[in-house]
C-alpha positions, -999 to 999 in steps of 0.1 A, spaced: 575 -443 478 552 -420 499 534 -395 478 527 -357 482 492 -367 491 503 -398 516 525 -372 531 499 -341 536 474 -366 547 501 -376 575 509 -340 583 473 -328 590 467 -359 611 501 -351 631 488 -315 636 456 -329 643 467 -352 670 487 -323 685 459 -297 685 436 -328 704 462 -335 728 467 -295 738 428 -282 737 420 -312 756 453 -297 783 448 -262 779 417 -253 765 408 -231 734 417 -200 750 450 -213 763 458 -233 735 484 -215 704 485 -222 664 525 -223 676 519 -247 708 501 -269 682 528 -267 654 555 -271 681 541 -309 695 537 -320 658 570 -310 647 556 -285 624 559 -246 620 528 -221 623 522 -213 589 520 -249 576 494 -255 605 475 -225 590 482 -231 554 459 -268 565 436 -254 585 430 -214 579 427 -205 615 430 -214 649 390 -221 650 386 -241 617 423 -261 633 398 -267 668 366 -272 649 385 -305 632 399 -312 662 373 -314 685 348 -325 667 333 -357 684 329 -390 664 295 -408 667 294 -442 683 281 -455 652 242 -466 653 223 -479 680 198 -501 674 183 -536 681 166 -555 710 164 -533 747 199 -562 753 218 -551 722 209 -514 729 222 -515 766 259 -537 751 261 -511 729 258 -482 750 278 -499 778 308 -509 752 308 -477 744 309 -462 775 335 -485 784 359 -478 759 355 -443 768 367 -449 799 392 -472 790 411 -446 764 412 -408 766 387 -398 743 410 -369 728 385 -350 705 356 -355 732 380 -337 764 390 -308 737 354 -300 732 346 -308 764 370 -286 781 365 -260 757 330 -258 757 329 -233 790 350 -206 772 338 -210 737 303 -210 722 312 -231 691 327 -261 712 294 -260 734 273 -265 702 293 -294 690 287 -309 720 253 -300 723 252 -313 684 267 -346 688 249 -357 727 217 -346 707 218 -367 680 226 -399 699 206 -393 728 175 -390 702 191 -421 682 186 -439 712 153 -427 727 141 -436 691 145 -473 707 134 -473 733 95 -478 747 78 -457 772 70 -423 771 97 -414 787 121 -427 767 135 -391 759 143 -387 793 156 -418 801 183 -413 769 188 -380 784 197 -396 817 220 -420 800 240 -390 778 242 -375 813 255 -405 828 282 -411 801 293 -375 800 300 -372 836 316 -403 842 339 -393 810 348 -358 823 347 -368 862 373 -392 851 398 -379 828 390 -340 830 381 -339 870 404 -370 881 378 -378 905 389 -403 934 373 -438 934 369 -434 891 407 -443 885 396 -479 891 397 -499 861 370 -496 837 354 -530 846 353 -522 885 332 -487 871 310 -508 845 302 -532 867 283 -501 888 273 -484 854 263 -512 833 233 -521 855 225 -484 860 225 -477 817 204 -516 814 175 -505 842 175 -472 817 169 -485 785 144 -512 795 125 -490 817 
């Protein structure tokens, strides 16, 4: 038997899935508490009973999940980034393209961006050597984001090849950056 809790915790992740899915299409701005309720087979007022308001419904919803720590030998560091990256281009990040394509039309999305490529580009430039390390982390956020976005938001030609065919160019690129 599925409790009140199972079932509100299903609910919110429904609503939550539906909200990714449409800011990531349409953008805050473009993007209703009733479009949202609508793709999650919900009504308005349960969507704002959850969440309070259209913000605090994006805030959750776009809110990027860290990669999980980075850390080890210059090797391990450059798997990690390039598994990462790869599964990024492998699967839709939803929360990521939300934020993402919110981010020109909405301050809030723009700092949780900001936020979230801060905090693992200094995670990572806290491994590497050189004094440019900063920089070179910097380079690889930059990398990542506009492969990400040039692929799923921009539909760029040539980056509809499969992830391996794009790591196999990337990979090399993201290794040369973290050993310097």
């Amino acid at each position: 038997m599925t409790t009140r809790a199972e079932q509100r915790r299903r609910t919110e992740e429904r609503i939550l899935r539906a909200a990714r899915e449409l800011f990531g299409e349409y953008g805050f701005d473009r993007t209703t508490v009733r479009m949202v309720a609508t793709r999650a087979s919900s009504d308005a007022g349960l969507v704002m009973r959850y969440f309070g308001s259209k913000e605090q419904l994006f805030a959750q919803a776009a809110a990027i999940p860290a990669d999980g720590a980075i850390e080890g030998s210059p090797a391990e560091i450059a798997e990690q980034l390039t598994a990462a990256l790869s599964a990024k281009l492998a699967e839709e990040p939803a929360a990521a393209l939300a934020a993402l394509r919110a981010m020109f039309s909405h301050p809030e999305a723009a700092d949780e961006v900001r936020k979230a490529m801060t905090a693992q580009q200094r995670q990572v430039a806290d491994q590497l050597s050189g004094d440019d390390a900063l920089a070179r982390s910097g380079v690889i956020g930059a990398l990542t984001l506009g492969l990400v976005v040039s692929r799923h938001l921009v539909k760029l030609d040539g980056l509809d090849a499969a992830p391996e065919e794009l790591m196999a160019i990337a990979g090399p690129l993201i290794e040369e950056l973290v050993t310097g």
